[in-house]
VOGU-3710 file (C-alpha; in Angstrom, 3 decimals, decimal comma):
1> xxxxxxxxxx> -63,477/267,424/114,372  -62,061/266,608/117,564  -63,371/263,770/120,830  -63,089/264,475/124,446  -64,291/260,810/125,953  -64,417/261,116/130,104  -64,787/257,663/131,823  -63,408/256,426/134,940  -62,705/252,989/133,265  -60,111/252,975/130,812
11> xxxxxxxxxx> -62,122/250,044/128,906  -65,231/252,547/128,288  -62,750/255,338/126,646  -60,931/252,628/124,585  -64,382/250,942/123,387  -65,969/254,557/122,960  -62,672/255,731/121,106  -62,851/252,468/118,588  -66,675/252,823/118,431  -66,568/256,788/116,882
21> xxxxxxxxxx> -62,701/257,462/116,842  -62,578/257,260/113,310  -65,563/260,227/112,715  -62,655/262,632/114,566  -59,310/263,504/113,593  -57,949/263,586/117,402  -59,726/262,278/120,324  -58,823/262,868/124,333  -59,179/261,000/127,395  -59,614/261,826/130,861
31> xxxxxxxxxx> -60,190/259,716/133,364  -62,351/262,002/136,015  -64,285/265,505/135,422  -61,712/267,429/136,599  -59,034/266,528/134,172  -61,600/266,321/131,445  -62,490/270,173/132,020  -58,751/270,908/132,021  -58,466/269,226/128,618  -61,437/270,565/127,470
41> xxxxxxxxxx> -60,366/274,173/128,075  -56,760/273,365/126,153  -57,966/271,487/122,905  -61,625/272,761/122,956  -62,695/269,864/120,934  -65,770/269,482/119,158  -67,631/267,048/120,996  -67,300/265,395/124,689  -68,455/261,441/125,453  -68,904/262,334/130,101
51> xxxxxxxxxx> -69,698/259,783/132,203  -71,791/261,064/135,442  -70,266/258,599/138,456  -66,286/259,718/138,894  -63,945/260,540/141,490  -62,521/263,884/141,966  -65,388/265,500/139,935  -68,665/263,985/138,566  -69,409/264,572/135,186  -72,627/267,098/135,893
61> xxxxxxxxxx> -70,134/269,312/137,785  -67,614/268,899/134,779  -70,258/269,502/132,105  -71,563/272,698/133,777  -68,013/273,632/134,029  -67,336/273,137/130,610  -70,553/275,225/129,606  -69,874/277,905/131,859  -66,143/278,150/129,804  -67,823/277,595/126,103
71> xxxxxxxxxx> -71,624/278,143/126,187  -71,482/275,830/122,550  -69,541/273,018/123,937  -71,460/269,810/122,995  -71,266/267,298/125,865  -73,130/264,255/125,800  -73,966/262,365/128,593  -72,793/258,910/128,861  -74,429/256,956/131,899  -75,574/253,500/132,714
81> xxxxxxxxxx> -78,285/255,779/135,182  -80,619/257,131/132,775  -83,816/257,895/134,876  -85,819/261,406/135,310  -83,629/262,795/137,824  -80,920/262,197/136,003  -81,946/263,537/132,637  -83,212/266,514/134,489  -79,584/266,841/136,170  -78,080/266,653/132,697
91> xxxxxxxxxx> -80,002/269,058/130,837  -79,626/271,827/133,633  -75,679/271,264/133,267  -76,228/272,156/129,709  -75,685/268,674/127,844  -76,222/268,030/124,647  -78,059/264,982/124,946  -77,890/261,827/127,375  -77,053/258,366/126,265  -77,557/255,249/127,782
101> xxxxxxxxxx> -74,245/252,905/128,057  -76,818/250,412/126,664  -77,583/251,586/123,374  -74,376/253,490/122,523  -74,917/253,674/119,036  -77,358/256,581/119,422  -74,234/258,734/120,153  -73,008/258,884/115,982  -77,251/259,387/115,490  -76,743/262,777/117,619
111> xxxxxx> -73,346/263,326/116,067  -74,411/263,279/112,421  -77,835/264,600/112,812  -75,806/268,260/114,698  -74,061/268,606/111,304  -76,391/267,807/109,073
//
């Protein structure tokens, strides 16, 4: 399996990497939405880690993106905002889930319990 993680800060990908790196046998980083659907649409990787609040591209207008170029693309969500109108805003892009940047362990939960 294969990790798209799209963060803005460099110390979110490197923490998310070390957190669930070793559940993938390549993982990506992209530092805004746009790049991250450009890398997306060359690798095609099993799962991607977006953040919502970038430059250049948000990650709800990367994730719809995505969707729109692989309807079974499994993005989660990865936001410190994690109220109704943002859950609502994820799950019309298509995500797979949202996370919380608080509780980040629930991302291998999602991860294991897809291929179980």
């Amino acid at each position: 399996m294969n990790l798209l993680v799209v963060d803005d800060f460099v110390e979110i990908r490197q923490m998310l990497k070390s957190m669930f790196g070793e559940m993938f046998d390549e993982t990506y980083e992209a530092e805004d939405g746009n790049l991250g659907v450009e890398l997306y649409k060359k690798h095609k990787p099993d799962w991607v880690l977006m953040d919502i609040k970038m430059d250049v591209m948000d990650g709800i207008t990367a994730t719809k993106l995505i969707k729109e170029f692989d309807k079974k693309a499994k993005v989660i969500i990865v936001t410190l905002y994690k109220d109704e109108e943002t859950s609502t805003e994820a799950k019309n892009a298509g995500a797979f889930g949202l996370v919380s940047k608080d509780d980040l362990s629930k991302i291998g939960d999602m991860i294991f319990e897809s291929i179980l």
